[in-house]
N, C-alpha and C positions, 0 to 999 in steps of 0.2 A: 360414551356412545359406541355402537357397533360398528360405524362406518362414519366416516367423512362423506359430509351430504351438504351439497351450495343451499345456503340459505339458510341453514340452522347452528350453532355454539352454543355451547352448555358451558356455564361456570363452575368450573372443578372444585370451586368451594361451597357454594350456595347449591350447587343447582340447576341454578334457574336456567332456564332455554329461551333461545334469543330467535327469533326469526325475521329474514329478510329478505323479500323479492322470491319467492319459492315459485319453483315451477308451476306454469296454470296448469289445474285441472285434474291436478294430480294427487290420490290417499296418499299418503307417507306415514309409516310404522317403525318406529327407533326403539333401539332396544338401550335403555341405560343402565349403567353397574354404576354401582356401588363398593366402595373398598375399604373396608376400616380395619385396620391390622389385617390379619391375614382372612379376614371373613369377609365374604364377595355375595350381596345381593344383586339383582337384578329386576327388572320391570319392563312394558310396554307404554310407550307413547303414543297417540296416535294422531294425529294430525287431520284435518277434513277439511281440504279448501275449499270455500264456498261463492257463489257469484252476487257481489253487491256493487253498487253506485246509490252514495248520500255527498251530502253537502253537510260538516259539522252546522255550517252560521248562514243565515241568511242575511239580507243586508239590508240595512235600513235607514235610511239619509232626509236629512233638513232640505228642501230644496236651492238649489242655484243654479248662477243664469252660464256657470260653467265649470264642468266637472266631468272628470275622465277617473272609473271607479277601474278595479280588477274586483274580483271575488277570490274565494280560496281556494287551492286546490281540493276537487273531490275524493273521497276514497274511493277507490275499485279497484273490483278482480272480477275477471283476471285482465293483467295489464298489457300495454302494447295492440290497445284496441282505438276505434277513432268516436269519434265525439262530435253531434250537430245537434241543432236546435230549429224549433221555426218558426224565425224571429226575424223580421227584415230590422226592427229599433235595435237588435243586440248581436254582437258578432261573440263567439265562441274558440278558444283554441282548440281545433280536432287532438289534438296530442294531449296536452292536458288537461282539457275538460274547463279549464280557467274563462271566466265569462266574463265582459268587460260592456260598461254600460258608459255612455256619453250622450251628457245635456237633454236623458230626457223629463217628460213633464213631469208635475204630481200625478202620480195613482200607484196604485198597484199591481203588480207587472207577476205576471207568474209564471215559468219558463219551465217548459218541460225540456228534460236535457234527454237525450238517446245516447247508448251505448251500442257499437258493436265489436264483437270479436269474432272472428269464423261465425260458425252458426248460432254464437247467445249475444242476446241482444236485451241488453238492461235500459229502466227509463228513469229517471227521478223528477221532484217538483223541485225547484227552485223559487222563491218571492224575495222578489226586490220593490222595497217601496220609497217612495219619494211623497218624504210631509209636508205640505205648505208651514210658511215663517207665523205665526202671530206673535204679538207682545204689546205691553204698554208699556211708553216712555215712562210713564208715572202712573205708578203699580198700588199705589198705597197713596189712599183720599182720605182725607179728613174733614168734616162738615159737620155743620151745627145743624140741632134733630129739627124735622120743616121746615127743609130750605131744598126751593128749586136748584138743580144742582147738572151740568152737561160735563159729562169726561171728556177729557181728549181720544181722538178715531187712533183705535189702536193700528201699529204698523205690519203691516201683509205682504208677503211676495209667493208666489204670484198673488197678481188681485183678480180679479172676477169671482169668488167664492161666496159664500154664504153663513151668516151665523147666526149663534144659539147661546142661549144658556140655559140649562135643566135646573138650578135653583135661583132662581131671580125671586127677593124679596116682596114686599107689598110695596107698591109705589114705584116700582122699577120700572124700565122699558128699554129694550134693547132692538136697535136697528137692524133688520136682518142683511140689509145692501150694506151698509157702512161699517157697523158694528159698535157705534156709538151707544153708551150708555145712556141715558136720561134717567133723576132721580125728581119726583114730584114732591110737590106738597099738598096736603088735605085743601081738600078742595078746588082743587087744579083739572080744569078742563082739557081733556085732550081728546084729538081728532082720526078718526078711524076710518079714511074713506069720508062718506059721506054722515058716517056714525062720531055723535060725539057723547063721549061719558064724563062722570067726575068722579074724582078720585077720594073712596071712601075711607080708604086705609092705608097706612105707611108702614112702614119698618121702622120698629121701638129703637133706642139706642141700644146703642154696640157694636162690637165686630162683626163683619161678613165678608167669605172670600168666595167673592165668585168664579165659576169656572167658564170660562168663556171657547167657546168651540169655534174653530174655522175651518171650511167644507170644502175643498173642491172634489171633482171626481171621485166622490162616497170616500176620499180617502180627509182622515182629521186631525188634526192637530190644534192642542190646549192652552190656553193660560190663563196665570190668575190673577185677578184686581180685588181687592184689598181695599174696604170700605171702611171707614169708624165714625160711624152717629154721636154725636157728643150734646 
């Protein structure tokens, strides 16, 4: 190179140019040779610093009833700028931007971060989400084909949510308060309110893995049970 300039090395065998921490704000123009026996080329580099704030990961966590997170540091330029957010649930480090979440609920949380440096002032999104637990103790049921049949109430934390399932069989029924499964048999009366029907159809033998959804604040979390009609 032409000059010794903070923040940049070049590898006199490869190359390659290194840079680190370079002045905010500033074009930089490097002129590099080249030298192989006594023949000498030369070239222009040219540098353009530019003004960003990202988050490589966002973060995304199982819930519990106690947990003290960091996030990563973000990238920016230019640096030696301060950092807030507006958030009373989440505190932020003005210095590096590093964002630290504790015990809160399930949802999804989405933090706009602000930059300032003199007069530029960068923002970014940030989402942190917190999934509710489900699962079943006993994932994987075995039953002979028409046979009333209650799973065990899958385990939740938090509880107060709601559930689903988008492929429940014929003969199925799934509790939306509790999440209990019920499996009928042909001709099994069940009660709907003040509505009663009977059940005309079942689910043939075989596999099924159902996917069972648990809800709270629009935010979901999955799991599967594991059925075999024999």
């Amino acid at each position: 190179m032409n000059e010794n300039i903070d923040g940049i090395t070049i590898d006199q065998i490869t190359g390659i140019i290194n840079f680190k921490n370079l002045e905010n704000n500033k074009i930089k123009s490097i002129l590099i040779f080249y030298k192989y026996n006594d023949i000498i080329t030369q070239t222009n580099y040219n540098i353009n610093l530019v003004n960003v704030l990202y988050y490589n990961q966002n973060l995304n966590i199982n819930y519990s009833e106690n947990y003290d997170l960091l996030s990563e540091l973000p990238i920016v330029h230019p640096f030696n700028g301060k950092f807030s957010i507006n958030n009373n649930n989440i505190t932020i480090n003005e210095k590096t931007g590093i964002l630290r979440f504790t015990n809160l609920q399930v949802g999804t949380y989405n933090i706009n971060v602000s930059y300032i440096y003199n007069d530029i002032k960068l923002n970014t999104l940030y989402k942190f989400i917190v999934k509710p637990n489900i699962y079943f103790e006993e994932s994987l049921i075995t039953i002979s084909y028409n046979t009333f049949y209650e799973c065990e109430l899958p385990f939740v934390s938090p509880v107060g949510g709601i559930f689903n399932c988008n492929n429940l069989p014929n003969g199925f029924y799934i509790n939306k308060i509790n999440g209990k499964i019920i499996i009928y048999k042909i001709n099994d009366i069940i009660k709907n309110g003040m509505n009663k029907f009977k059940i005309k159809n079942i689910a043939d033998k075989g596999n099924y893995k159902l996917i069972i959804n648990y809800i709270i604040n629009d935010t979901i979390s999955s799991t599967n049970l594991f059925i075999n009609i024999i």
